[in-house]
N, C-alpha and C positions, 0 to 999 in steps of 0.2 A: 484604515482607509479602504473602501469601496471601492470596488474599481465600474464603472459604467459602461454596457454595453459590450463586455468582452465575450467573444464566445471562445465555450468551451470545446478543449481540442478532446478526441472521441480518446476511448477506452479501449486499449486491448489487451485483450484478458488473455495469461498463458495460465491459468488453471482452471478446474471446471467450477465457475461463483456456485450452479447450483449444487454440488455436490458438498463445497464447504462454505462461503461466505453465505449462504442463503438458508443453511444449518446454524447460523447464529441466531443468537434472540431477536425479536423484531425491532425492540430499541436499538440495539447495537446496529445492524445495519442500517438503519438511520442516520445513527450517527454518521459512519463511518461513510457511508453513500455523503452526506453533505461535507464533510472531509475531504473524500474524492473530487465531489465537483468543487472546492476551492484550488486545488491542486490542477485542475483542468484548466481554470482561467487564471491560472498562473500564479495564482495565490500563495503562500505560506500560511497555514492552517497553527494558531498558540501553539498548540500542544503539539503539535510533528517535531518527530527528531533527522535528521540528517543520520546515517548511517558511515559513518564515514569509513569505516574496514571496508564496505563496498564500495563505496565513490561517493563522488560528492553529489550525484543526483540523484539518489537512489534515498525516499522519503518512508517513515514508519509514521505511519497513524495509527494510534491506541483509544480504544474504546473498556474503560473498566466497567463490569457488570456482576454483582454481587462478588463473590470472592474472584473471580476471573478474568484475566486482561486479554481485550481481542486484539489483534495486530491487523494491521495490513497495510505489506510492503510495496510500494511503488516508484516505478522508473520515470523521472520529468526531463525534460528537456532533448526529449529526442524529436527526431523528424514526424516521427506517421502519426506521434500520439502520446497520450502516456502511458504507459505498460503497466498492469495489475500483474505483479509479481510474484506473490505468495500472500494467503492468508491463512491464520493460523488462531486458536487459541491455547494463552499462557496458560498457565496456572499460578495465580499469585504468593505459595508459599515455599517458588522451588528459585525465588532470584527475580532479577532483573534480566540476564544476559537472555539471551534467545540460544537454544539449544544447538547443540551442535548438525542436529539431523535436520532443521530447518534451516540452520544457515548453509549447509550443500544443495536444499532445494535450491536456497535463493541465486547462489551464485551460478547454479547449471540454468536457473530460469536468465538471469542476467546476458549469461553467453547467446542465449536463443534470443532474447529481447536487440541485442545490438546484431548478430545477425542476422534478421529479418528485418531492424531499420534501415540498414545499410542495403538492402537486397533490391 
């Protein structure tokens, strides 16, 4: 279901998109951009996963592109917005889990994310 006339709540980005999300394929950003904006009007997007080791608001949108899986992780339900959290590319032949060096990105981005909603 559709939702009508909802506006989306803005984006804030704690990494640099153009140094890594804008380093991705140009389909992939596509993708992952209309992902995003379902996320912004409050949506649940099929394929997002809920990350639940982080909380329960903290959403992964994946985009597969030839052998390679893009992520990008995001914070919903807060006050100023949604927060672009980390994005990252997998590599499809090393697992499903998200590595250990990307999940302390996420959680040191998260502590900034809820300190600067709350601020």
């Amino acid at each position: 279901m559709v939702r009508q006339n909802v506006e989306e709540r803005r984006v804030i980005w704690l990494f640099r998109r153009e140094k890594t999300l804008c380093a991705f394929p140009d389909e992939v950003q596509d993708e992952l951009g209309h992902k995003l904006s379902r996320v912004q009007r409050g949506e649940f997007p099929d394929d997002a996963t809920i990350l639940a080791e982080f909380g329960s608001n903290i959403v992964e949108l994946k985009q597969d592109f030839s052998t390679d899986t893009y992520r990008l992780i995001c914070m919903r339900g807060m006050k100023k917005g949604v927060y672009a959290v980390h994005a990252f590319m997998k590599k499809s032949k090393s697992g499903k889990a998200i590595p250990q060096d990307d999940k302390d990105i996420i959680k040191r981005r998260i502590r900034i994310a809820v300190k600067e909603d709350i601020a």
